[in-house]
N, C-alpha and C positions, 0 to 999 in steps of 0.2 A: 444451571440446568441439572437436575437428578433423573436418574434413569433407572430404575428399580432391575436388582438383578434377575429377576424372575421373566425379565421381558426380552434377555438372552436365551435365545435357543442352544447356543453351540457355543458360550464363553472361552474364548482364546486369551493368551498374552499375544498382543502385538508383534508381529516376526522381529519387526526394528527395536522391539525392546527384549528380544529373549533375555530372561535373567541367566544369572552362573551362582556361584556360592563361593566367598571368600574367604580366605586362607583362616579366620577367626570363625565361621562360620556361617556367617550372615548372607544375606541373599542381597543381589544387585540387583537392577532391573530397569530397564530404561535407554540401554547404553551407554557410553562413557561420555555423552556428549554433555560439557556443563550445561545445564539447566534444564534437562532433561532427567538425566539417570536419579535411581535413587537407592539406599542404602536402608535395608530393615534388619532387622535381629532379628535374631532365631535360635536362642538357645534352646527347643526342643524339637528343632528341625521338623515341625509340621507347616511352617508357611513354604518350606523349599518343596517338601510334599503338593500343596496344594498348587503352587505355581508351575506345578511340571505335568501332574492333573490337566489341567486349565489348557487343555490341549486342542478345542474344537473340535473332542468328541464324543462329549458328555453333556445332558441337561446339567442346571445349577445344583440339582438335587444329587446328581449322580455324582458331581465334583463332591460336593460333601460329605456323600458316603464311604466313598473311595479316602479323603481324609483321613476320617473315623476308624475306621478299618485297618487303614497302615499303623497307628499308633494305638493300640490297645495300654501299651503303659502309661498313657493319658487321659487316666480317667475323668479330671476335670476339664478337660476338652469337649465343647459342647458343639453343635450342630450348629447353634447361631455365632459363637466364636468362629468357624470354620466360613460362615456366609458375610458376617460382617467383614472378615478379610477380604473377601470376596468385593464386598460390595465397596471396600476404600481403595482398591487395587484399580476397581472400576472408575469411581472419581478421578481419580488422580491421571487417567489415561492411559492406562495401560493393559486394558482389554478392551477386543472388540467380538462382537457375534459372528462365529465363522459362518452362521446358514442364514447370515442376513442377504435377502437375493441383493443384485446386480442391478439396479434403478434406470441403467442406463444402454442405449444400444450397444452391441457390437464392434461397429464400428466408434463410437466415444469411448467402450472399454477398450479399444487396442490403443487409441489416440493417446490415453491418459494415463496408459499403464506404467509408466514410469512416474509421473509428476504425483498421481494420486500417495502410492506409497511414502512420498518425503511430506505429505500432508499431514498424514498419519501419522509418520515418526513424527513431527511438531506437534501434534493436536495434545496436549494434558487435559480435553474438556471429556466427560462422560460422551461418547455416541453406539448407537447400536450398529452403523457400518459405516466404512471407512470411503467410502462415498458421499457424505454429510457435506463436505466442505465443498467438493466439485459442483455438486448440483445449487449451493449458494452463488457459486462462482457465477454459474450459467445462468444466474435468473441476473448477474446484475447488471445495472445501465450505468455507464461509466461518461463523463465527459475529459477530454482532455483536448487542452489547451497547448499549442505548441507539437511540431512534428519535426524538428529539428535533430539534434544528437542524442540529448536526454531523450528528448519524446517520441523520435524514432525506434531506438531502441526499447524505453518504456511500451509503447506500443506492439512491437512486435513478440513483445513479453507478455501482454495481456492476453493479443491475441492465440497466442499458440499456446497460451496456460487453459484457456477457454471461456473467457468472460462473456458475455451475452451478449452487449451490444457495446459497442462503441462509437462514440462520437468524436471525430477529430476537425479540431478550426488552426489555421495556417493563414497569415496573408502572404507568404512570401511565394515566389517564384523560385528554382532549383539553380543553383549556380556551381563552379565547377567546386570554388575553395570550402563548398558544402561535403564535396565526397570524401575528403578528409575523416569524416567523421560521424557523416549521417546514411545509416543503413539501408534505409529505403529506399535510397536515389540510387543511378545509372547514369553514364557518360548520356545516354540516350535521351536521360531525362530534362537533359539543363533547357533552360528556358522556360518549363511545365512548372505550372501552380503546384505546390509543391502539396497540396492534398489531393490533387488530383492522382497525384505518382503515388503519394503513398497508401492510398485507396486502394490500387493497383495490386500493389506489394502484399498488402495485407488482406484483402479480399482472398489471395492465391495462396498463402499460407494456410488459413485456416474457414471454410467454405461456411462450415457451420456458425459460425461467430458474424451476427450482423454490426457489418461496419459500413458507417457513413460519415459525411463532412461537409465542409463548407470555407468558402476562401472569405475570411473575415480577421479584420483586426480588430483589437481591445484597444482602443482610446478611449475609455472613460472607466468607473467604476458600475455605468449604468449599461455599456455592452456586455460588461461578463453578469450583470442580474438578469438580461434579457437571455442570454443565452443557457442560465439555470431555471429560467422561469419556465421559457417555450419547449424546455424540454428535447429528446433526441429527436427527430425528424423521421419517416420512413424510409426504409433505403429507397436509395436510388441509384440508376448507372450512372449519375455524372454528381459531384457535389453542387449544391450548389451557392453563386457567390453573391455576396452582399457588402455592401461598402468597402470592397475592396483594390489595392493598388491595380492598374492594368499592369497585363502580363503581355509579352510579346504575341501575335497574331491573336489577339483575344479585340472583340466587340469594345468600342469605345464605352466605356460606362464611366459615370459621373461620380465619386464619392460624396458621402456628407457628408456636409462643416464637422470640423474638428471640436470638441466638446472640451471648454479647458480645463484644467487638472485640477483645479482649485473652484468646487460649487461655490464657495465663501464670494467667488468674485463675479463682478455686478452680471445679471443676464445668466448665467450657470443656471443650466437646468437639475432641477430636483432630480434624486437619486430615488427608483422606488426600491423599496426594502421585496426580493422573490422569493416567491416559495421555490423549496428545492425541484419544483419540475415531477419529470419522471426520475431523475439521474439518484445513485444512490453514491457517487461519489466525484468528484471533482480531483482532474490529476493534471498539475501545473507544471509545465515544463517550457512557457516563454520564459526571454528574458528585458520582453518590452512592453511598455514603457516600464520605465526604473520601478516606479512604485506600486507596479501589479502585484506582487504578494504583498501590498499594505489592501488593496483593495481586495483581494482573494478573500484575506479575513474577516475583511467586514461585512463581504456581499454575503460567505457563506455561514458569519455565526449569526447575521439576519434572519438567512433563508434554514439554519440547523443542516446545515450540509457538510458531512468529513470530507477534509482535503487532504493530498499531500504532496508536497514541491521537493525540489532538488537539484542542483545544479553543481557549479566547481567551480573553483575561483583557482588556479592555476593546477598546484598538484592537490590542493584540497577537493574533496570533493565529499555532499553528506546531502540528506536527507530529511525532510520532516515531517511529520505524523500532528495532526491538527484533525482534533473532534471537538466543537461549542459544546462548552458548558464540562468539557472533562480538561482539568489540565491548565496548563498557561496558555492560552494562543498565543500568534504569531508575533504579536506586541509586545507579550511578556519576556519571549524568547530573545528577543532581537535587544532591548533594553536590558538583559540578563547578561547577551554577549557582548554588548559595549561596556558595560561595566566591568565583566571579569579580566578583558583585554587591557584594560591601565593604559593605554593609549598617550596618557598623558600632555593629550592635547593645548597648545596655546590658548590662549582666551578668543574664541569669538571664529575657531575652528568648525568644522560639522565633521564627523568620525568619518565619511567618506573618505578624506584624505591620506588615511592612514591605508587603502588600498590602491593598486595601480588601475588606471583610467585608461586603457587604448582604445584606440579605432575599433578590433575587435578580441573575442577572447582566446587568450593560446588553449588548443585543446588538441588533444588527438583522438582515434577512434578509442584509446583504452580508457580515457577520461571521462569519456561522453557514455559509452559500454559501461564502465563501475556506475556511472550517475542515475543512466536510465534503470540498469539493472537494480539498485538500490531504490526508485522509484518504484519499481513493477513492484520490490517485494515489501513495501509497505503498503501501496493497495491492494494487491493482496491478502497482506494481513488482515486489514480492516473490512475487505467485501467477505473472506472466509473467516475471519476468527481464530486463523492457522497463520502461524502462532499469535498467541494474544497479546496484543500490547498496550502495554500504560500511556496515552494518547501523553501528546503535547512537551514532546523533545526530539529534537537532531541528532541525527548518527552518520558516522561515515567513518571515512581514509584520510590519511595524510600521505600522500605515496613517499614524498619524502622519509617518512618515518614510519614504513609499514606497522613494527611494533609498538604503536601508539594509536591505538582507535580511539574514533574521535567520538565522544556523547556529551552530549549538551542538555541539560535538565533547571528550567528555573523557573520559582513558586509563583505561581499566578498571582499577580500584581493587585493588590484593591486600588491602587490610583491608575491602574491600566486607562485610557482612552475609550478601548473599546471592551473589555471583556470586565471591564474592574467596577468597583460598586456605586459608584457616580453617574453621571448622564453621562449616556455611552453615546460617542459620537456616529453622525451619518457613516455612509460607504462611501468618504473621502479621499481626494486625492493631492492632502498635504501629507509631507514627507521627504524622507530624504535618501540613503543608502539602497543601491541593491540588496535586497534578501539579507537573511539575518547574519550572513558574513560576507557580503557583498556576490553571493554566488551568480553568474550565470548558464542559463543555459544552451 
């Protein structure tokens, strides 16, 4: 996107990027934060000039004059050298219009007054105010899957960042070894469908943000196309449920037949390929059945829907960023991490084995907290644009080894299954390993 400087009324430098000027003389700008700050020369000290100018309180013209003026012993210094600065300063994100108005109520500017600013600092895209990314935020429809540790947490990150709408599906019921770890819940709650409680939770947090749900499990790859296809629902006071387990004092309701995992076997019903719905992003944070992130990928590079999952497999704990058609998917990724792992399996092994299988997964609230949190700020990223990311790789922690962050990057596969240049399979549910390093959530 280009934004022509003339369409600044008040060009400022960014407060979170004030520059300084270096002991050799050069101008900083950006912050010291790595991948942000940046470093220019200035051996004739008119860009340290022009960046202290750039004050939001001068037109574009007035900054340039003011230039001009300071350096008289610059005679080849031209008005459009002076604007061109101007306008790469602007690319590169480091100016915003101080007398761009305020897009938003009162009340949403005191809400956001802290969040919007760290948007800003992130943002390197030209905008004319630093409102751009919130108001993205607010228009998006979000589905997510899972309200457990990750996705309680993920959730109550969205909600209180200010996302638009949300959709949350759960079949579980609230139990105690839940409060361990999942934010939502209350000693009060155990026994309650556990979207019903976190409806609760997250309605009272943030009034403005429409959040709604539904107690529904994912047994096939053709439940989670139905529930990209039909889209978010209108709010309502109560979610509500659909083939789901009974919960204490709740109406006898009948579930339906189980859909087996494998269409390939006799009787499996057809998978339809959904359109994305209303939803402009999909956020995964079950961790059942095993091979929902094999189906996540397929339902949503059918339907062109970004996703992004995350979960922990003990102290590991990481994230992933999936957009169709940018990048490796989730296939590429996960046969990138079998490979680099060396595993060195017996003949006739499946890589499963080389993780531990229990009953259920060790986690605390801090493991579940980094997961989700690391969830929220990848969709995030991809509903605002703040910060921009190179779709189609994992990142995370090792708590073990704080000083070792964890990313994971690997080349989209042309023999891929589904994303590679051969016939791309259904939105099947053969397969094998939890998540691409057996994470759950």
């Amino acid at each position: 996107m280009t934004v022509p400087v003339d369409t600044l009324r008040r060009p400022r430098i960014k407060p979170e990027h004030r520059p300084y000027r270096t002991i050799d003389g050069n101008v900083r700008i950006g912050s010291v934060i790595h991948g942000i700050g940046a470093e220019i020369e200035d051996p004739q000290g008119w860009v340290w000039t022009l960046v202290e100018t750039m004050d939001g309180t001068r037109e574009p013209s007035a900054v340039v004059g003011e230039v001009l003026r300071a350096h008289p012993e610059l005679p080849d210094l031209t008005a459009e050298d002076a604007r061109q600065a101007m306008a790469d300063l602007l690319d590169a994100g480091f100016v915003e219009d101080a007398a761009a108005p305020v897009p938003v109520s009162e009340r949403e500017r005191l809400r956001y007054s802290r969040g919007v600013p760290l948007l800003r600092w992130m943002d390197l895209g030209p905008r004319t105010s630093p409102w751009d990314a919130q108001l993205r935020l607010r228009r998006a429809r979000v589905l997510l899957v899972g309200v457990g540790g990750t996705g309680g947490y993920a959730a109550q990150s969205l909600v209180a960042s200010g996302v638009g709408r949300l959709h949350c599906v759960d079949p579980d019921v609230v139990e105690l070894s839940n409060l361990n770890r999942q934010p939502l819940f209350r000693e009060s709650d155990l026994g309650r469908p556990k979207v019903t409680a976190a409806l609760a939770t997250l309605r009272a947090l943030n009034s403005d943000v429409t959040v709604t749900g539904e107690r529904r499990e994912i047994r096939h790859p053709a439940d989670l196309a139905e529930l990209i296809r039909t889209g978010a629902p209108e709010a309502q006071s109560e979610p509500k449920r659909a083939g789901t387990p009974q919960a204490p004092n709740e109406p006898n309701q009948a579930a339906p037949p189980q859909a087996p995992n494998d269409p390939k076997q006799a009787g499996a019903p057809e998978v339809p390929y959904p359109s994305r719905g209303s939803y402009d992003l999909l956020v995964l944070a079950a961790d059942r059945p095993d091979d929902i992130r094999r189906w996540a990928n397929r339902v949503c590079l059918a339907a062109d829907l970004p996703w992004v999952d995350a979960g922990y497999r003990g102290p590991l704990v990481t994230a992933g960023v999936h957009v169709p058609g940018r990048g490796a998917c989730w296939e590429c990724l996960r046969a990138g991490e079998v490979a680099r792992r060396e595993l060195r399996l017996a003949p006739g092994q499946d890589d499963g084995v080389a993780s531990p299988h229990l009953p259920w997964n060790p986690a605390t609230a801090v493991t579940a907290g980094l997961s989700g949190g690391l969830l929220a700020h990848a969709a995030l990223a991809l509903l605002t644009g703040v910060p921009a990311l190179d779709p189609g790789f994992r990142f995370g922690m090792n708590l073990m080894l704080p000083g070792d962050p964890v990313l994971q990057r690997s080349p989209r596969r042309p023999d891929c299954p589904v994303c590679g240049d051969g016939p791309v399979d259904g939105a099947t549910g053969a397969g094998g390993a939890t998540g691409a390093a057996g994470e759950r959530a």
